[in-house]
Biopython code that builds the backbone (N, CA, C, O; Angstrom):
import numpy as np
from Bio.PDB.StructureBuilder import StructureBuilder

atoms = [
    (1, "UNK", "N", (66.138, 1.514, -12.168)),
    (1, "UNK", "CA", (66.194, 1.833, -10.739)),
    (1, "UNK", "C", (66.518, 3.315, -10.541)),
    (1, "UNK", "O", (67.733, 3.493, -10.452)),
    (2, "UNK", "N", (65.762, 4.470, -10.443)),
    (2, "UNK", "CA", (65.793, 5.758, -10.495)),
    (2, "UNK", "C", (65.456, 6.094, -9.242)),
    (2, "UNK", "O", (64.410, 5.722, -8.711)),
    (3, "UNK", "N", (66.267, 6.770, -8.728)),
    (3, "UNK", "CA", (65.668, 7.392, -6.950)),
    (3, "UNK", "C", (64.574, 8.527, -7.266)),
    (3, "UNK", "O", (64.708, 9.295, -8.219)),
    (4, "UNK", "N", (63.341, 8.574, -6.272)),
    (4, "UNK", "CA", (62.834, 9.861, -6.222)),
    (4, "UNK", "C", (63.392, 10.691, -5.459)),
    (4, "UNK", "O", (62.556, 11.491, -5.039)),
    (5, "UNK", "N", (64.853, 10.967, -4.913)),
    (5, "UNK", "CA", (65.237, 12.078, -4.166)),
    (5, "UNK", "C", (66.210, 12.417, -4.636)),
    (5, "UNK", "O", (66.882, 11.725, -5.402)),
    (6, "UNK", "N", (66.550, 13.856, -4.171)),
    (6, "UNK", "CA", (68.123, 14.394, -5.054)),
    (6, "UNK", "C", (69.032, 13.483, -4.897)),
    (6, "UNK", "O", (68.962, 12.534, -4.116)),
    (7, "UNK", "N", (69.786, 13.700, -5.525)),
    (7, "UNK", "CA", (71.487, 13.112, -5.811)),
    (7, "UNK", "C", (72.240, 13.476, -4.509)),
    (7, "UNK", "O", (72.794, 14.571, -4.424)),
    (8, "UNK", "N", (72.267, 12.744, -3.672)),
    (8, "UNK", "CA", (73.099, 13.217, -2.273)),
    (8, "UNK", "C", (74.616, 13.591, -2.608)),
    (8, "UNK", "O", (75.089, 13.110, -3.638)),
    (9, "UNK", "N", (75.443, 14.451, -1.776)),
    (9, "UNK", "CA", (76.848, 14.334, -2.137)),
    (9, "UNK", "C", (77.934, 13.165, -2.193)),
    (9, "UNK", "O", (79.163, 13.092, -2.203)),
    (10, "UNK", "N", (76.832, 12.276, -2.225)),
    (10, "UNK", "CA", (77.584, 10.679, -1.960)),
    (10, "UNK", "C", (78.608, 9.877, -3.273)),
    (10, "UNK", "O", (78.417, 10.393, -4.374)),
    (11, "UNK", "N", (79.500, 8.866, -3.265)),
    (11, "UNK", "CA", (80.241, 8.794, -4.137)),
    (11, "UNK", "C", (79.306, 7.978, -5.238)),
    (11, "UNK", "O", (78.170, 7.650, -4.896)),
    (12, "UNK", "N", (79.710, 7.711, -6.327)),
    (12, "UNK", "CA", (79.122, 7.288, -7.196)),
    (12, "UNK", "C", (78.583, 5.813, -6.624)),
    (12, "UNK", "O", (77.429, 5.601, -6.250)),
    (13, "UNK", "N", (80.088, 4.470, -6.643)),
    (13, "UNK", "CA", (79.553, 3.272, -5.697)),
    (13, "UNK", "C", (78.568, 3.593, -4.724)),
    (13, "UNK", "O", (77.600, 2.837, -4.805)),
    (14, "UNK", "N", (78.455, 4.715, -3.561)),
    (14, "UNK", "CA", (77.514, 4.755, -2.526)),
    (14, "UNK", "C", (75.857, 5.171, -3.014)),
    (14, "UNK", "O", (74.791, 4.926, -2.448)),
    (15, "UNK", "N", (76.116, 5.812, -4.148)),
    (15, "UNK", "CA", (74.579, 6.082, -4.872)),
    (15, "UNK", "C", (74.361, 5.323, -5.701)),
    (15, "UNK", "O", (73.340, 5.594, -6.333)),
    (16, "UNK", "N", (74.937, 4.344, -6.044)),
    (16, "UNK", "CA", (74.684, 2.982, -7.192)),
    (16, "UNK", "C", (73.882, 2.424, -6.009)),
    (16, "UNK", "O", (72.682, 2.690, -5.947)),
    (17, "UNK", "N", (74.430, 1.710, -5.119)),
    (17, "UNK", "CA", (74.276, 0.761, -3.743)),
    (17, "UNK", "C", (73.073, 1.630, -3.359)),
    (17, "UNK", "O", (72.058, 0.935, -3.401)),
    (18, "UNK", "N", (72.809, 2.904, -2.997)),
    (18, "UNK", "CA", (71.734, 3.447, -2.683)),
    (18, "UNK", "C", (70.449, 3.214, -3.236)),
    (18, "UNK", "O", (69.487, 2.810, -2.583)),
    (19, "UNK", "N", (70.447, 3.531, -4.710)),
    (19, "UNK", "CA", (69.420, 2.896, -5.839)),
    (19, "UNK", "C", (69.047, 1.640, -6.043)),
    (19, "UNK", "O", (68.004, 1.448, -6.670)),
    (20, "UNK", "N", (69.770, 0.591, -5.589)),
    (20, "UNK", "CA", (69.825, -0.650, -5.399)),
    (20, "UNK", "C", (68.955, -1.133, -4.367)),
    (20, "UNK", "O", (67.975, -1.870, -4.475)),
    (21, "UNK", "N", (69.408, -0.662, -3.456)),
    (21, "UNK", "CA", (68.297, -0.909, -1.911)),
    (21, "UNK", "C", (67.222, -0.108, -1.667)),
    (21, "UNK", "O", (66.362, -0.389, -0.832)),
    (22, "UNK", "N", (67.214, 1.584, -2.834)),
    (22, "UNK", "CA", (66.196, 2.110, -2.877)),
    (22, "UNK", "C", (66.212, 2.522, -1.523)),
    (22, "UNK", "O", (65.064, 2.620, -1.092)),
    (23, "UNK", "N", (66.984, 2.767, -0.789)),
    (23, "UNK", "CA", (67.179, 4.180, 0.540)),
    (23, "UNK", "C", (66.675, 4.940, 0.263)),
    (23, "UNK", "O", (66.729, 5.666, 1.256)),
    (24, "UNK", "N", (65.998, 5.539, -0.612)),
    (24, "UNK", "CA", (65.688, 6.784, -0.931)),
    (24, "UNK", "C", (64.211, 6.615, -0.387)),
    (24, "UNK", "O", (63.341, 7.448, -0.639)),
    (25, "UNK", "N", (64.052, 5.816, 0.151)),
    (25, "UNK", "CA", (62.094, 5.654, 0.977)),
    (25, "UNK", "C", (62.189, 6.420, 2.123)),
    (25, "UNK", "O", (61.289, 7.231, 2.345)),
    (26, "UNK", "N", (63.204, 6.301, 2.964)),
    (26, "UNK", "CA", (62.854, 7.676, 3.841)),
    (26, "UNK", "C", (62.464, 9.032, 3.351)),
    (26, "UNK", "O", (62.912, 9.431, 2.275)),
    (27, "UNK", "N", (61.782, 9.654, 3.959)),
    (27, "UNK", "CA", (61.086, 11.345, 3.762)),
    (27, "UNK", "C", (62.557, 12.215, 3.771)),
    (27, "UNK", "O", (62.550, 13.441, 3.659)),
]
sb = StructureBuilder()
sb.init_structure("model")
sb.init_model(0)
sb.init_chain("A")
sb.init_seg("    ")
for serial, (resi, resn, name, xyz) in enumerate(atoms, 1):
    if name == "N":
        sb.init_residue(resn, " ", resi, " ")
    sb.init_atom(name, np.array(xyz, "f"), 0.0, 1.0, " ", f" {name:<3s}", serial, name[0])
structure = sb.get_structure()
């Protein structure tokens, strides 16, 4: 599960959970 967008300043749990749901589909 690899995002195509940078690494936001978000905490680690919030970018695990991010990659998970794949948020990263918005532009």
């Amino acid at each position: 599960m690899t995002a195509v967008c940078p690494p936001p300043p978000f905490s680690f749990l919030e970018l695990f959970f991010i990659n998970s749901v794949n948020f990263c589909s918005v532009p």
